[in-house]
N, C-alpha and C positions, 0 to 999 in steps of 0.2 A: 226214349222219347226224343223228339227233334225239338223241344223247347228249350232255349237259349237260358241256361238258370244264371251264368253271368260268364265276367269274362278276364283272362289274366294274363298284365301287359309289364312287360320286364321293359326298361329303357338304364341306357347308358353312355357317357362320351365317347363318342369313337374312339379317342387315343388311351380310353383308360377304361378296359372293360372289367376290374377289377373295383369300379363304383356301381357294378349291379343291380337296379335297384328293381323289386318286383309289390303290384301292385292286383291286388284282388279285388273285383269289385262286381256288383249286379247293377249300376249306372249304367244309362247307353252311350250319356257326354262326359268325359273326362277330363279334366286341368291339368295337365302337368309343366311343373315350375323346370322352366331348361334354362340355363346360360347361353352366351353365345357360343359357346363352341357347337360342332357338330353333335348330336347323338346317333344312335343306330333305337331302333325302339321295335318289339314285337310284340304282336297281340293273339291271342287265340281267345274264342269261344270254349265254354265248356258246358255241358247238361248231362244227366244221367246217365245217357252211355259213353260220356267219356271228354278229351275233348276233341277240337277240330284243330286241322292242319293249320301253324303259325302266320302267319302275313308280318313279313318284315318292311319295315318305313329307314330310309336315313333322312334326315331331317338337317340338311346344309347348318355349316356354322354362318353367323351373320355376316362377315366379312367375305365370303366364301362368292369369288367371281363366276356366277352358272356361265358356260358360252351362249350363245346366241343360236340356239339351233334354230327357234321359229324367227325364218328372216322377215316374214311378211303375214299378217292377219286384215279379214276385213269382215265385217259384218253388215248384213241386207236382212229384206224381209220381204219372201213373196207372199201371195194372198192366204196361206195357210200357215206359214210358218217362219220362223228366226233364221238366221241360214249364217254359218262361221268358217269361213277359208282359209287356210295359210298354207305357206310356203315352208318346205325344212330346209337347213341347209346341208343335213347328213341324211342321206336316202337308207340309213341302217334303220333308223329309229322308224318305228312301224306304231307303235303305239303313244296317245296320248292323253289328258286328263282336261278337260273342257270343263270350266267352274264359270258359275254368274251367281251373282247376288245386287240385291237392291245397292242405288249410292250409297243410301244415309246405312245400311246395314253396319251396325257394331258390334254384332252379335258373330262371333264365327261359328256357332252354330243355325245359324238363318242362311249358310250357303250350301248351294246346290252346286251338283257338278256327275260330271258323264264321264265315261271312259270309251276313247274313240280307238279302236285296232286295225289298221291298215286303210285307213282313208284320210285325207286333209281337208276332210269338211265333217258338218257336225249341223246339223237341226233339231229344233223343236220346235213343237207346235206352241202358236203366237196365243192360245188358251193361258200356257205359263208362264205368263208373264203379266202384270199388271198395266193397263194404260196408261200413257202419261209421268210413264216411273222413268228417271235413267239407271241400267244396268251397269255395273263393270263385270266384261265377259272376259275370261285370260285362257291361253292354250298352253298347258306344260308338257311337255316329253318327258316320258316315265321310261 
């Protein structure tokens, strides 16, 4: 059957895969308590016949300087829609991770986010989004 019965997410510090830790669960949101160091963290689904293929995350340590790939973003809105431009500074990176959420949002499960593959814009339609709210919109390179 294609129903998702839950799902099991192995995380660890990068420099020390030897603190393995693995976690089972039927949640769809999950908490996990990190340090500042870097981790590496993998998730798979599982249901009946079996499970699905891993999706691996690293998850920067806090101190950890990202370069500066997006040199420039702007955000507009034409009559139908939100509209997000930027500029990379490395023509490798093709893909990216477009996230908004409300200001007052504290909930990091209340944000949304896209995944954009070989373009440096990004819309949606002005439906999803609330009037009169301010958004913070961010572009990462994945």
């Amino acid at each position: 059957s294609g129903r998702i019965l839950g799902y099991k997410i192995q995380y660890f510090p990068e420099k020390n895969a030897e603190l393995n830790m693995t976690l089972i669960s039927t949640e769809r949101k999950i908490i996990l308590l990190l340090n500042e160091e870097s981790y590496i963290i993998s998730i798979a689904a599982y249901n009946s016949a079996g499970n699905s293929p891993e999706v691996i995350l690293r998850i920067p340590s806090t101190d950890e300087k990202l370069s500066q790939i997006i040199e420039t973003a702007r955000t507009f809105t034409t009559n139908e829609d939100v509209v997000v431009e930027w500029t990379a500074s490395e023509p490798e990176v093709t893909e990216y991770v477009v996230e908004w959420y409300e200001e007052m949002e504290i909930d990091p499960f209340g944000r949304s986010w896209q995944y954009v593959s070989n373009s440096t814009n990004w819309k949606s339609n002005k439906k999803n989004f609330k009037p009169f709210i301010c958004y913070n919109i961010s572009v990462y390179p994945v």
